[in-house]
Every structure is written in structure tokens, then in C-alpha cells.
N, C-alpha and C positions, 0 to 999 in steps of 0.2 A: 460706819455701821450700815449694815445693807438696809432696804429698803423692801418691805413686807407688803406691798401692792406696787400697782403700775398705773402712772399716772398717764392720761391721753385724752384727744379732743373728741366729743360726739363727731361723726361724719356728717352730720344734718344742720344741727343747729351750733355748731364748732363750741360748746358752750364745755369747759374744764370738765374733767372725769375721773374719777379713781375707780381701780378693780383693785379687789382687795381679794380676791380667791384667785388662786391661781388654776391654771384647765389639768394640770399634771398630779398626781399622788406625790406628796412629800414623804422624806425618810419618816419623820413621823407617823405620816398615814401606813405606812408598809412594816411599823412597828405596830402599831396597833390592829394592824390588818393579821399578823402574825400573833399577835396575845390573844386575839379574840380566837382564834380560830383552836389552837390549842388549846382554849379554855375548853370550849366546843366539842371538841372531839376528846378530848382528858373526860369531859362529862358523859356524853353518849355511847364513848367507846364501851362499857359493857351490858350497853343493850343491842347497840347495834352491829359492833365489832370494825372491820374495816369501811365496809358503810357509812362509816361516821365522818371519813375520810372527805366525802364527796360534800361535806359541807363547806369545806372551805371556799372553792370559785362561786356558790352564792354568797359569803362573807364578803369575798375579794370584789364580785361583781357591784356589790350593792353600796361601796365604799364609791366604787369609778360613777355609779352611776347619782348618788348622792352628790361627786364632787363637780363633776358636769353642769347638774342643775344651778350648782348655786353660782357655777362660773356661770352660765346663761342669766340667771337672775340678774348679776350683775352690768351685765353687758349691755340691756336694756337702758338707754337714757329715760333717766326720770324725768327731766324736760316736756322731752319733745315726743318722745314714746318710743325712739328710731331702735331697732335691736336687728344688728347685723347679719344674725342667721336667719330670720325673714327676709332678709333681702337677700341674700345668697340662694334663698331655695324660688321666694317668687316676689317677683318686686312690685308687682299689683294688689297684692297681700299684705304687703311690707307697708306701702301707702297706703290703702286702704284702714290699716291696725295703726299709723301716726297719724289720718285725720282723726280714727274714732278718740284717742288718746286727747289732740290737740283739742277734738268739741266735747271732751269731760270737763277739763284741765284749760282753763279760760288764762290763768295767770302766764303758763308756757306758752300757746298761742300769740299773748301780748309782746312774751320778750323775745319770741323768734318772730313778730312781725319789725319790732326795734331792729333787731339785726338785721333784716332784711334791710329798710331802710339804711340801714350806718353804712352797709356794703355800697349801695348804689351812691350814697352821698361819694365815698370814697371813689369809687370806680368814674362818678365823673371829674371829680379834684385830679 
């Protein structure tokens, strides 16, 4: 049976992770991308004739752009705060948005200072 998320570690606080959105439109999504838009234009076609046409890529955009967000939602560690496309654009940002996270979020902070220590314990065994 396939597997309907992707399991993977935070990059910060290595603490287990699922995404369960995928970043791609599914054939589902590109069926529903198509009923909706045919309803769409089945409805407006006679007020506004081919016009009505041009509804569709705000349909199609607003599905890519809905699916995007909630892949971003997910990508963010509830942990530690760490979300990858902040560090990809500025990584002073990036830290600065996981200390604000870490000094809300007292419980996260505790268990990535655990991990810190288990590391060094390790690292000198």
C-alpha cells in the first residue's frame, strides 16, 4: 500500500517529521481543477460568452497556490520553529524566526537543549 506522506528528520533539531501534503497537484487535484472550471464557464458562458474562458488559469492558479501554502505549512518544524525556505532565502532570518519560536515555546527549547547535550555526550564516548 503506498504511503500518503513523507516521513523525514528536522534539519535543526533532527527530531522525526511527517509531510503529509505533497508540493505537486495530484490527478485528483487536475480533476477537480477541470469540474470546477467547467462548472464555471457552463455558468457564466451566457453573460459573458468566451470571456468566460479566462476563468479558468485563476481556477488552476489558485489550486497551485492553495497547494504550495499548505506544503510550506507543513514544512515548518513544530519543535523548533526551523522552515527550510527561510533558510534558503536568508539564514539570519531563518535564526532569528527559530530563536523567536524557541523564546515562545519553552518546552522545544528544553528538548533541543537535551539533544544538544546527548550529541556531545556521544561525540566524546
Amino acid at each position: 500500500m503506498k504511503k500518503n506522506h513523507q516521513e523525514c528528520f528536522c534539519a535543526l533539531c533532527r527530531s522525526p517529521r511527517v509531510i503529509k501534503v505533497s508540493r505537486e497537484l495530484s490527478v485528483m487535484n487536475y480533476l477537480q481543477i477541470f469540474l470546477i472550471s467547467a462548472l464555471t464557464v457552463y455558468l457564466l458562458f451566457p453573460y459573458l460568452q468566451l470571456k468566460s474562458l479566462l476563468v479558468i488559469p485563476f481556477i488552476w492558479g489558485s489550486f497551485e497556490a492553495v497547494k504550495k501554502l499548505l506544503y510550506r505549512r507543513d514544512l515548518k518544524c513544530e519543535l523548533c520553529g526551523f522552515d527550510p525556505t527561510w533558510y534558503k532565502k536568508d539564514v539570519k532570518l531563518a535564526r532569528r524566526k527559530v530563536e523567536e519560536h524557541l523564546s515562545l515555546n519553552p518546552e522545544g527549547q528544553l528538548l533541543l537543549k537535551r539533544r544538544q547535550q546527548a550529541q556531545q555526550f556521544l561525540s566524546k564516548n
